[in-house]
matplotlib code that plots the C-alpha trace (Angstrom):
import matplotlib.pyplot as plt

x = [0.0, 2.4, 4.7, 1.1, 0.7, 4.5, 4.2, 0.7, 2.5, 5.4, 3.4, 0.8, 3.7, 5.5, 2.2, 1.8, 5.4, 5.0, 1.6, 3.9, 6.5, 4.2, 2.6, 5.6, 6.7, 3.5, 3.9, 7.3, 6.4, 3.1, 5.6, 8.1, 5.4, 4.1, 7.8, 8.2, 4.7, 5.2, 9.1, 7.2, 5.0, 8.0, 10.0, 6.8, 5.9, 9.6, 11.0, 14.4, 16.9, 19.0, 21.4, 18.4, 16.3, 19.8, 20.2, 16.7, 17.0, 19.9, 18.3, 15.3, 18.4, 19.4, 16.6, 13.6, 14.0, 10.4, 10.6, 14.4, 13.2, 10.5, 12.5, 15.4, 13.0, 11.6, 15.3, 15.9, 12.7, 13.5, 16.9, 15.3, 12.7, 16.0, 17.8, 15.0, 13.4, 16.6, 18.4, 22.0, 24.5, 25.5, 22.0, 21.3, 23.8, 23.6, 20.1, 20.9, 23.6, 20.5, 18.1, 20.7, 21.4, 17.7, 17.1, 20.4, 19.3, 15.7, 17.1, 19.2, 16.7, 14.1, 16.6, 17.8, 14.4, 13.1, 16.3, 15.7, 12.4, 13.3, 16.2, 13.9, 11.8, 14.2, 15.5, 12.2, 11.8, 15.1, 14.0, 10.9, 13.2, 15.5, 12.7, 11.5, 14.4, 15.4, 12.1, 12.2, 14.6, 14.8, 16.8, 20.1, 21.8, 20.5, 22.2, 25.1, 27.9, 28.8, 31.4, 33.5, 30.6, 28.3, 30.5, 31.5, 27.6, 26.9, 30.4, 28.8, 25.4, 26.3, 28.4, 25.7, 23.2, 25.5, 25.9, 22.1, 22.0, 24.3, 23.1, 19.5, 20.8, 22.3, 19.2, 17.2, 19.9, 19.6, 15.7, 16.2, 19.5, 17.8, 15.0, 15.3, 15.0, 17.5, 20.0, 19.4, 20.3, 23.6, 24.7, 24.4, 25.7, 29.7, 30.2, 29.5, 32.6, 35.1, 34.1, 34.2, 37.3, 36.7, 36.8, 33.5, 31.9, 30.3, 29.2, 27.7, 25.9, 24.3, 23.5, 22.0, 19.7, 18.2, 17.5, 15.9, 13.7, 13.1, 11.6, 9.3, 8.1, 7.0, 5.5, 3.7, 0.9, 0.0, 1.5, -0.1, -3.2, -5.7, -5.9, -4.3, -8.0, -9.6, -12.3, -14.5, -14.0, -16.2, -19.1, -17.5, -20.2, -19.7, -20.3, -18.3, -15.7, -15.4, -12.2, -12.0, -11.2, -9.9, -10.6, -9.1, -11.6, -9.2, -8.1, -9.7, -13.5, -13.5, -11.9, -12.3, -11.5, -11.5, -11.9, -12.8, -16.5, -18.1, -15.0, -14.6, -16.5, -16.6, -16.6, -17.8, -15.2, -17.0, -18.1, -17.8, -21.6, -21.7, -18.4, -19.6, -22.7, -21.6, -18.6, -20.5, -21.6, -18.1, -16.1, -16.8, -16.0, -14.1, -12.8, -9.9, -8.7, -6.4, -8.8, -10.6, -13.5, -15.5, -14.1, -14.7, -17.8, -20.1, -18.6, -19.2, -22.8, -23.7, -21.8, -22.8, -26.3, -27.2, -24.1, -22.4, -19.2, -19.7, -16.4, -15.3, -11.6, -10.4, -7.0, -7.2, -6.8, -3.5, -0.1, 1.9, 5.3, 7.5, 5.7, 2.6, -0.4, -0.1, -2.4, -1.5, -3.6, -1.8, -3.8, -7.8, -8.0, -8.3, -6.2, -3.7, -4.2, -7.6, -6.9, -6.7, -5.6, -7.0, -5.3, -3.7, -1.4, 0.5, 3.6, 0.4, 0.7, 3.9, 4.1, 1.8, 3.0, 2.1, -1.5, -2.0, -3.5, -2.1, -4.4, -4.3, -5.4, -8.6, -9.5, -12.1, -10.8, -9.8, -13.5, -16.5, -14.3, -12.3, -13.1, -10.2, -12.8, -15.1, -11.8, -10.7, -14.5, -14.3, -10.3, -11.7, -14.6, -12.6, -10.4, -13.7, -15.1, -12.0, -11.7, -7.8, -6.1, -3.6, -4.2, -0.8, 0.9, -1.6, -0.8, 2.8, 3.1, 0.6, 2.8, 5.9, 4.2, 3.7, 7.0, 8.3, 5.8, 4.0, 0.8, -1.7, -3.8, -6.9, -5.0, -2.8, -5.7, -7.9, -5.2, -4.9, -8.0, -8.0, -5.1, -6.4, -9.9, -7.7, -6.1, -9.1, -10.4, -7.4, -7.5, -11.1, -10.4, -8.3, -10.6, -13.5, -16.9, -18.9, -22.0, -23.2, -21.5, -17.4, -18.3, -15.6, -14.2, -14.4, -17.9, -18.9]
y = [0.0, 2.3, 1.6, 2.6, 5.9, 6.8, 6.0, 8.2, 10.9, 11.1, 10.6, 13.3, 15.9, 15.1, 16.2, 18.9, 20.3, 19.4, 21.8, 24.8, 24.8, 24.6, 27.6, 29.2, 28.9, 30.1, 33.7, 34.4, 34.0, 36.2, 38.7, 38.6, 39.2, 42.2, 43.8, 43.3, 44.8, 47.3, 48.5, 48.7, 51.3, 53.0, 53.0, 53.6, 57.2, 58.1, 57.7, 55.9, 56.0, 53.2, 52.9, 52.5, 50.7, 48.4, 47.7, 46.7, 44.5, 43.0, 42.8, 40.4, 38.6, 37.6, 37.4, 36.2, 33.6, 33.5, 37.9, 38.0, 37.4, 39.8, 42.1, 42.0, 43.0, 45.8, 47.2, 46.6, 48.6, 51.8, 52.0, 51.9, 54.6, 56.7, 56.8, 57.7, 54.1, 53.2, 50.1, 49.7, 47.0, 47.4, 47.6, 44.6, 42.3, 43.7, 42.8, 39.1, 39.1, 40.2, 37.2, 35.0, 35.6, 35.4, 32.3, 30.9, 32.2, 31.1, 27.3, 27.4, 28.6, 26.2, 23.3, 24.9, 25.4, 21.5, 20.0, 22.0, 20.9, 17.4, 17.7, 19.1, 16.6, 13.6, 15.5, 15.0, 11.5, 10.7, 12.7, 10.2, 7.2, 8.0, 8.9, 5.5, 3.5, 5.2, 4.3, 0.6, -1.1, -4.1, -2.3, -4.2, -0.2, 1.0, -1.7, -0.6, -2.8, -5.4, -5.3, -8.2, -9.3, -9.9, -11.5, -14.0, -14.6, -14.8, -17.3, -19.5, -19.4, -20.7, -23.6, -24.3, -25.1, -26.9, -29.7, -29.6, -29.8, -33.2, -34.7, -34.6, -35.9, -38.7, -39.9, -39.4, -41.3, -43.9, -44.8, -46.0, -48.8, -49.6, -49.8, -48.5, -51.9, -53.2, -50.2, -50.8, -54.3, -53.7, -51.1, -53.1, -55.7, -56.7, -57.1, -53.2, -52.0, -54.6, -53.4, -49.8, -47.9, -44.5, -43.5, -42.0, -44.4, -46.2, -43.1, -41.3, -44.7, -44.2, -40.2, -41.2, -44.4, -42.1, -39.6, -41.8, -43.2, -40.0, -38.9, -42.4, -41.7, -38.5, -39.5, -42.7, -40.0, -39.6, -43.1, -45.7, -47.0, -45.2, -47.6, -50.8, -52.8, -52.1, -54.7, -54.7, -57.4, -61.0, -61.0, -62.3, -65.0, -65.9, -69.6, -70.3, -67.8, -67.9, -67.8, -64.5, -64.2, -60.8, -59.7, -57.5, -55.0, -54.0, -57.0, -59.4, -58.5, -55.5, -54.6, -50.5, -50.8, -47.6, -47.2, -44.6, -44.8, -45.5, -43.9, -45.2, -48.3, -50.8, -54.4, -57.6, -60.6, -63.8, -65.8, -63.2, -63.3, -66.8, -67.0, -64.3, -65.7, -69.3, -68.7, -66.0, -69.0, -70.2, -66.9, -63.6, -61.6, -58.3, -56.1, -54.4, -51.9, -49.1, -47.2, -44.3, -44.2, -41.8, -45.0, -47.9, -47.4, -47.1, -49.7, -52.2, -50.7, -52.2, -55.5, -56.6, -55.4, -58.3, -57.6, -60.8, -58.4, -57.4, -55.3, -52.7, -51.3, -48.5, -46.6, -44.6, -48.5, -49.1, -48.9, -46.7, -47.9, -47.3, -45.3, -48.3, -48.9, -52.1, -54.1, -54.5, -57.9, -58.1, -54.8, -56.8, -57.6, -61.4, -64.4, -64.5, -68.4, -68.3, -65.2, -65.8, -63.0, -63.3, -60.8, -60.0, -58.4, -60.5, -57.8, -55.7, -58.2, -58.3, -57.8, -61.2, -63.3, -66.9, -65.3, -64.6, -66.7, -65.6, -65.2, -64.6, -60.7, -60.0, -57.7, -56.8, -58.1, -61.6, -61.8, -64.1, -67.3, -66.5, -69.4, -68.7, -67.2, -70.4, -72.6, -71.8, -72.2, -76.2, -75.5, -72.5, -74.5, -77.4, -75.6, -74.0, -78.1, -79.5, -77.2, -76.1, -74.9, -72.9, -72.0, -71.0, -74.0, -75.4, -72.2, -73.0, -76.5, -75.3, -72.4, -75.1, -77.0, -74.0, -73.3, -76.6, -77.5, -74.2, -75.3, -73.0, -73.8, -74.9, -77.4, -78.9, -79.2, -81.1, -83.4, -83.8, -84.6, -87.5, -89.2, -88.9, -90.4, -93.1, -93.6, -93.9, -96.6, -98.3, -98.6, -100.1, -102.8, -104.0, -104.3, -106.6, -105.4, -106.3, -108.8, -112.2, -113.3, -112.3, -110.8, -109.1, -105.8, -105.8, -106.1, -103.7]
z = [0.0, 1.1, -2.4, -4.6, -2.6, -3.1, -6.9, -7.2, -5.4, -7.5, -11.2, -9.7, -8.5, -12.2, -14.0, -12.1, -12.3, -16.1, -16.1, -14.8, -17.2, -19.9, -18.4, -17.9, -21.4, -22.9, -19.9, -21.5, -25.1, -24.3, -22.4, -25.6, -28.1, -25.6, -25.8, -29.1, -30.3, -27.8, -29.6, -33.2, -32.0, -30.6, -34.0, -35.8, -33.9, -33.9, -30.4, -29.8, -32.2, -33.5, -30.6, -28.6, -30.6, -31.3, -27.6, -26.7, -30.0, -28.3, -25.3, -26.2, -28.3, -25.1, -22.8, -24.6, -27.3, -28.6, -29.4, -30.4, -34.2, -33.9, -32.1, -34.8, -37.5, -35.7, -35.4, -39.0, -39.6, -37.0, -38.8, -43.0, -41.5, -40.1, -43.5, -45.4, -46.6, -48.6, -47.4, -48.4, -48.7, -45.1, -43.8, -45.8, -44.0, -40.7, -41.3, -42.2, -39.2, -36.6, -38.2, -38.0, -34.1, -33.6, -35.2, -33.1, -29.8, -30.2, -31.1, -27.7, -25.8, -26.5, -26.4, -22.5, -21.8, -22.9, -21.4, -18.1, -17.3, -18.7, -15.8, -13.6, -13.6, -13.7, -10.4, -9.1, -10.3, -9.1, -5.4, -5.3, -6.0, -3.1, -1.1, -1.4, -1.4, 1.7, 3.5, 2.2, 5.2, 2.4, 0.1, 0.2, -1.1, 2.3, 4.2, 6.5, 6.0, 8.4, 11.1, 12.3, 14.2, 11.4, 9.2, 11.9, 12.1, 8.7, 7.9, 11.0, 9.7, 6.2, 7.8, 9.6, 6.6, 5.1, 7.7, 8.2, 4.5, 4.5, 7.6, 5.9, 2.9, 4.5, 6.8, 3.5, 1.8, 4.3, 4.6, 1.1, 1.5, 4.6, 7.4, 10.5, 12.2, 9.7, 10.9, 14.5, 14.5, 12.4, 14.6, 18.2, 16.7, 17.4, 13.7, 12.6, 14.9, 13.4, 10.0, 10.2, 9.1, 9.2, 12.5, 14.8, 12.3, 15.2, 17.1, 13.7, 13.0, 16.4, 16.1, 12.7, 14.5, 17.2, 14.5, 12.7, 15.3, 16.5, 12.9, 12.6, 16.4, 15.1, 11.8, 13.3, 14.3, 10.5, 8.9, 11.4, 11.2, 12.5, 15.8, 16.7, 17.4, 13.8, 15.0, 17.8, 20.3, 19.9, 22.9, 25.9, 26.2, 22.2, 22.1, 18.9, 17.8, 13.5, 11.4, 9.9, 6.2, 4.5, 1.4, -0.8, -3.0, -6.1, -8.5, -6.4, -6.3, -8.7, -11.7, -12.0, -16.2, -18.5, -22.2, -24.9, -25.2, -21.9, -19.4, -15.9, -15.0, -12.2, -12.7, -10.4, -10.8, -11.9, -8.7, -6.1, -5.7, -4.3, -3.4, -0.2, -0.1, 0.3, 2.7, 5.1, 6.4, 7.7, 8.1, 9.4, 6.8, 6.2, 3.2, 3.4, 1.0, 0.7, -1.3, 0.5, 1.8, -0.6, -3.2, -1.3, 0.4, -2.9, -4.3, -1.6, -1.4, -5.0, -4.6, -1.2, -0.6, 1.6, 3.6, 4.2, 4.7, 8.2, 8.3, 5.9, 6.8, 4.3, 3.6, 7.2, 8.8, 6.9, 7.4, 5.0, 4.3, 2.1, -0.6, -0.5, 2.4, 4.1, 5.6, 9.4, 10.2, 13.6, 14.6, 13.2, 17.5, 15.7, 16.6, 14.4, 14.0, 12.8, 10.2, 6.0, 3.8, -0.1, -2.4, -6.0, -3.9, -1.7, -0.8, 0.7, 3.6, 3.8, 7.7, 7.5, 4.8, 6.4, 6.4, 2.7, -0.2, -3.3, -6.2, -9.9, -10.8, -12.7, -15.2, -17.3, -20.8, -19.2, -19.5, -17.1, -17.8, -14.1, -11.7, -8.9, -6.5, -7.3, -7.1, -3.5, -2.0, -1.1, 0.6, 2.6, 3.8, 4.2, 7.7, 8.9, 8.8, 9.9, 12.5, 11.7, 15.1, 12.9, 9.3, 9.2, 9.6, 6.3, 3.9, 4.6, 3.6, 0.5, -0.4, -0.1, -2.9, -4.6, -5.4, -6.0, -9.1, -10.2, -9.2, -7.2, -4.0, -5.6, -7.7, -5.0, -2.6, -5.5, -6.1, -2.0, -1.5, -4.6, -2.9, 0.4, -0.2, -2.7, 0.6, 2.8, 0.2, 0.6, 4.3, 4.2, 1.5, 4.2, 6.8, 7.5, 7.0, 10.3, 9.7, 10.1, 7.1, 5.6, 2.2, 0.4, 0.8, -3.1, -3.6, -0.6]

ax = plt.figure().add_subplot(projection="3d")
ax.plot(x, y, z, "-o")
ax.set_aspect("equal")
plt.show()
C-alpha cells in the first residue's frame, strides 16, 4: 500500500510540475510578443533612435528567445525609416547578421528550456526514487555494512546449513538402503565396529539411528493405522468364535477398467456373488482396501447389498510404508491363527506373509471365464469343517508346494484330496466289514 501511494504521489507531482513549465513557457512567449509589439509602436511614432532601438533588440536577443526574431526585425525597420526608406549593402547584411542571431538564440533557448524541465523533472523523479528506497529497510543499497561481528555470524550461519543440509541428505539417503530396524540391528551388533574404518563411524551410526527413530516416532501420528484394534472385540459369552477371512476390494473382487467410449466403469469378478454368499456361512467376513472411503464405500454398497461383509476397513486402517499402504492384520483384534488374507497383492501383507493366499489378478478383458474365487471355496470351507487350530501352519506347507511345481492352491488341494480319499479306500479294503456273514471288501 504504502509503495502505490509513493508511486501516485510522485506521477501526480511530475504532471503537475510538467503543467507549470508549460505555463511558464507560454507567460514568457506572451511577455516577448508584448515587448516586441510594444518596440514597433516606438519606431513607428519616432522615439528611440537606433542605438536604442539596437540595444533593446539585443536585449530580447538575449533574454527572450520566442521575441528576439520579432525584435530583430523591428530594429531593421526603425533604422530603414531613419535613413529615409533606402536600405544599403550594409543595412542589408547587418540585417541578415540580426536574423541569424535570432534564429540561433531562439534554437538554444528552447533546447535549454526543454532540457531544463526534462532535468527538472528527472530531479524529481530521481528525489521520489530516493525517497522510497530510503524508506524501504529491504533495500540491500540501504544496508550498513557489516562489522566483524556480522561476518563471523553470517560465515557461522552458512556452515551451519550446510551440515544440516548433508546430515539430511544422508538420513534421506539412508531410509532407502535400509530400514530403521534393519540399521538398528547392524549397529548393536559386534560385527559393525570390526568393519568400520573411518573412524567416529560407530558413534555417527548411532546419532543417525536415534535420529531416525526420533523422525518415525513423530511420523507414526500420521502413517499408522488409524488404531491398533480395527475390529470390535467378539461377545465375551460368544459360544463359537469364526475364522476371519480378508478380502481384498481391487483385482480381487472389482476390476475398475476404462476405455474410450463408456470412461470409468466398475466391474464384479466372476463368482464373487456366491463366493460371499456361500462362505458367510463359515467366516466372518471383512474387506480391506487401501482405497478411501469416498471410493470404497459405494462400491461395496452395489456388490454386497445383503451384507455378508460385516467389516469394511479403508486406507485410514492401513499402514503406509515405504511409498505403499499395508495391511497391518496383527492390529484386526483377531487371533492371528484363525486369520486368512486373499489378495492379487501379496507384498500388501507383507508384515503377515504366512497369512496370505495368493491369487491370480482379474481384469475386465480376461472376461467371465475367471473361476479362482469359485476354485478356493471347497479348501476355505474345508479348515472351517476341519476345524484347523492354525491355518498358518496349512498355507505354509501349500505355499511349499507352490514353489516346488508351479501349481496354485486350488490345484494342490484337488489333487490332495483324490489321494487322500484313494487312501481312505485303501485302508477299508483291508478291513473286514462287520455282519453275520465275511463278504468281500471288493464287492462292498
Amino acid at each position: 500500500m504504502m509503495m502505490m501511494m509513493r508511486r501516485g504521489a510522485s506521477s501526480a507531482s511530475r504532471r503537475c510540475f510538467a503543467s507549470i513549465v508549460q505555463q511558464q513557457q507560454q507567460q514568457r512567449q506572451n511577455e516577448s510578443t508584448t515587448l516586441s509589439n510594444g518596440l514597433s509602436s516606438t519606431t513607428t511614432m519616432g522615439g528611440g533612435g537606433e542605438r536604442g532601438g539596437d540595444a533593446c533588440g539585443r536585449r530580447h536577443v538575449f533574454t527572450a528567445a520566442g521575441g528576439a526574431m520579432m525584435t530583430a526585425t523591428k530594429t531593421t525597420t526603425m533604422t530603414r525609416e531613419t535613413v529615409g526608406g533606402r536600405r544599403t549593402m550594409s543595412e542589408r547584411f547587418r540585417e541578415g547578421e540580426l536574423l541569424g542571431k535570432a534564429r540561433r538564440a531562439k534554437t538554444t533557448t528552447t533546447t535549454t528550456s526543454s532540457s531544463s524541465s526534462s532535468s527538472i523533472l528527472g530531479e524529481e523523479e530521481n528525489e521520489d526514487e530516493e525517497m522510497y528506497f530510503d524508506d524501504d529497510p529491504d533495500n540491500p543499497a540501504n544496508a550498513k555494512p557489516k562489522g566483524p561481528i556480522g561476518q563471523a555470524f553470517d560465515f557461522l550461519s552458512a556452515v551451519a546449513l550446510v551440515c544440516a543440509t548433508a546430515v539430511a541428505a544422508v538420513a534421506g539417503a539412508s531410509y532407502y538402503v535400509q530400514t530403521t530396524e534393519e540399521l538398528e540391528k547392524k549397529v548393536k551388533g559386534k560385527e559393525f565396529e570390526k568393519e568400520s574404518v573411518v573412524p567416529g563411524a560407530q558413534q555417527f551410526a548411532e546419532y543417525l539411528l536415534e535420529f531416525r527413530q526420533f523422525i518415525d516416532e513423530k511420523s507414526s501420528h500420521y502413517l499408522d493405522p488409524i488404531s491398533d484394534k480395527l475390529l470390535p472385540d467378539h461377545p465375551a459369552d460368544a459360544v463359537y468364535i469364526p475364522h476371519t477371512l480378508v478380502l481384498d476390494l481391487d483385482d480381487t473382487l472389482i476390476n475398475s477398467n476404462w476405455n474410450r467410449e463408456r470412461g470409468w466403469r466398475v466391474f464384479k469378478r466372476p463368482g464373487v456373488d456366491p463366493f460371499l454368499e456361500h462362505l458367510a456361512q463359515f467366516y466372518e467376513m471383512v474387506v480391506f482396501t487401501d482405497q478411501l472411503l469416498t471410493y470404497g464405500e459405494p462400491i461395496l454398497e452395489r456388490l454386497d447389498p445383503k451384507r455378508y461383509v460385516t467389516h469394511r476397513l479403508f486406507r485410514e486402517s492401513a499402514q503406509y510404508k515405504h511409498g505403499e499402504y499395508i495391511r497391518d492384520l496383527s492390529k484386526l483384534n483377531r487371533d492371528m491363527e484363525r486369520v486368512i488374507y486373499i489378495s492379487s497383492k501379496p507384498k500388501s501383507a507383507e508384515m503377515n506373509p504366512e497369512n496370505v493366499i495368493p491369487i491370480q489378478p482379474w481384469r475386465y478383458e480376461d472376461g467371465s471365464t475367471d473361476t479362482a474365487l469359485l476354485d478356493l471355496m471347497p479348501f476355505l470351507e474345508s479348515i472351517v469343517r476341519l476345524g484347523v487350530a492354525d491355518v498358518r501352519a496349512v498355507l505354509a506347507s501349500y505355499k511349499e508346494e507352490m514353489k516346488r511345481t508351479g501349481k496354485d492352491i486350488p490345484q494342490i488341494f484337488r489333487e490332495r484330496q483324490q489321494k487322500f480319499q484313494k487312501k481312505r479306500l485303501e485302508q477299508a479294503k483291508q478291513v473286514a466289514p462287520i455282519g453275520r456273514g465275511k463278504k468281500k471288501i471288493d464287492a462292498w
